[in-house]
N, C-alpha and C positions, 0 to 999 in steps of 0.2 A: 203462295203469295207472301207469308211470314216471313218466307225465309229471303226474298228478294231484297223486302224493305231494307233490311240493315244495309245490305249493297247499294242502294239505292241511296240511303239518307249517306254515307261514305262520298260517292261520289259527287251528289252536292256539297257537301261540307269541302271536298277538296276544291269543290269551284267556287265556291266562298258564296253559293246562293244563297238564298233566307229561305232556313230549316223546314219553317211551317208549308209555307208555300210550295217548296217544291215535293214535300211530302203529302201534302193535300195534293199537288197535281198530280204524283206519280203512283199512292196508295191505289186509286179508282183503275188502274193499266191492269191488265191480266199479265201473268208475270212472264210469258213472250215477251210481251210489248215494253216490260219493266227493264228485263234483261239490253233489248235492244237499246232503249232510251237514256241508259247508262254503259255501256258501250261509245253510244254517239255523244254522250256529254264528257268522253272525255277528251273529244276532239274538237270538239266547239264549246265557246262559251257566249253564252248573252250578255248582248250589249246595253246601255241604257233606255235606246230607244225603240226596243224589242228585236231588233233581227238579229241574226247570230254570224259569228267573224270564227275561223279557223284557229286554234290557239298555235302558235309557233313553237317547236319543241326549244329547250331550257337548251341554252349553251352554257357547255362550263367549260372554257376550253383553256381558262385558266388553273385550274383545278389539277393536273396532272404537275403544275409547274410548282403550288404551293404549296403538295404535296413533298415534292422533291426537294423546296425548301425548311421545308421542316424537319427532314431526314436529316438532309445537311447539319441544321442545326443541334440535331439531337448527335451527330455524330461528331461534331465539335465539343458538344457541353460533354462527352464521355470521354474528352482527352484529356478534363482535368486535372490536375499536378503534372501532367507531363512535363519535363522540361523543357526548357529554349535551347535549341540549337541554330548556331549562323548554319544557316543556309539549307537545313534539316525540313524535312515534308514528311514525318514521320515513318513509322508507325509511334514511336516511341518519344523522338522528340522531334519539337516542331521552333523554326521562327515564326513571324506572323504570317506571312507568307502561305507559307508551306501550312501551317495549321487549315487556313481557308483553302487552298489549292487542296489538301487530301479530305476534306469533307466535303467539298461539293462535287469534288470526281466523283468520290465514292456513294454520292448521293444520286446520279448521272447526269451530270455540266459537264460534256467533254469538251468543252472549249474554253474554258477559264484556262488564264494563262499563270505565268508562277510569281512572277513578281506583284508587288502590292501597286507600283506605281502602272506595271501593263492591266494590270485587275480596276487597278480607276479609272483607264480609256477601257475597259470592254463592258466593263459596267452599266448600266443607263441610272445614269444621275438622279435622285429626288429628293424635294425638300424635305428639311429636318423633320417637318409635322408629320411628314406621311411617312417615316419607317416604322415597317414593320419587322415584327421579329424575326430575325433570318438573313436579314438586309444587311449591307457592308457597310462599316463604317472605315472612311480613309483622313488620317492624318498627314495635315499640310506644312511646310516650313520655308517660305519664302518662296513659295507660289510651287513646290517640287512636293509629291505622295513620297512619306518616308515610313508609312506604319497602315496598317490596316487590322480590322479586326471585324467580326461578326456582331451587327444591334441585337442584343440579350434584351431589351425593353427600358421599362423604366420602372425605378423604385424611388419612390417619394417623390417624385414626378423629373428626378435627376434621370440622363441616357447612360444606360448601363453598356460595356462592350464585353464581349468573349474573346482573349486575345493570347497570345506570346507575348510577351511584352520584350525581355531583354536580356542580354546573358544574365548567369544567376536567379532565373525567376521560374517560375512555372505557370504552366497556361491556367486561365483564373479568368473572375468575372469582378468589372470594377467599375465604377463611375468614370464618366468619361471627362479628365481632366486638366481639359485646355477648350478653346471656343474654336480652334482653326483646323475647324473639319465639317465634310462633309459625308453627305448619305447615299449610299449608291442599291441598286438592287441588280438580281440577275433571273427576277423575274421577268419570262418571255424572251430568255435568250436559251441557248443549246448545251 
């Protein structure tokens, strides 16, 4: 029976019951009946009004996506000092472009497309508040996507980008600085 309890007070705690309580109820079980009652508590849980409801299992089906954006990203932020090259998708140098188009292939998005302004229609759009890091940033110029780059987060609560920026430069991480952009992600796309 010693050795039940801890299993027992475990699977309460994961169902977020109160401690005393279900260890007062389940101590008095012979440890069959222990074993059983924790088995069955990890498929139901109690409601407020005493009867019990089937627990639905945890979706995370975003999870494999966020995943893949994080890769991306980390495979961007290792392209540091590379250079900028027109029209270049690496390995070695990259435009802005081509920097995002070879980390998130190589993250696997096989459908991002190569240009910055096709990568702002395949995109799905979101407000500035909600990017997260990984997330595309797209710069605008008289209503036309002429620069894109990967949201690195924020420091001093300024948006930072990961980008190519322009011949002579190398890929880097900087404050993002102009107001005429937007936030795109490619979470839950392929």
């Amino acid at each position: 029976m010693s050795a039940a309890l801890p299993r027992i007070t475990h699977a309460c705690a994961r169902l977020a019951c109160a401690g005393a309580l279900a260890i007062g109820l389940l101590t008095s079980a012979p440890t069959t009946e222990a074993q059983a009652v924790t088995t069955s508590t990890v498929d139901t849980a109690a409601t407020t009004n005493g009867t019990e409801r089937t627990r639905k299992p945890r979706k995370d089906r975003d999870r494999p996506q966020v995943d893949r954006v994080a890769k991306a990203m980390s495979i961007a932020a290792a392209q540091k000092g590379d250079p900028y090259g027109y029209g270049a998708s690496g390995p070695n140098r990259f435009d802005c472009s081509g920097l995002v188009l070879y980390s998130f292939r190589r993250a696997g998005f096989r459908g991002i497309p190569r240009t910055s302004s096709a990568q702002a229609g395949w995109a799905r759009h979101v407000p500035r508040a909600q990017l997260r890091r990984g997330d595309l940033v797209f710069f605008t110029s008289g209503g036309h996507v002429y620069h894109v780059g990967v949201f690195a987060g924020r420091k001093n609560g300024n948006p930072q980008v990961l980008h190519s920026p322009y011949s002579g430069a190398r890929v880097r991480t900087e404050r993002i600085w102009t107001g005429s952009w937007f936030g795109g992600t490619v979470r839950g796309r392929g």
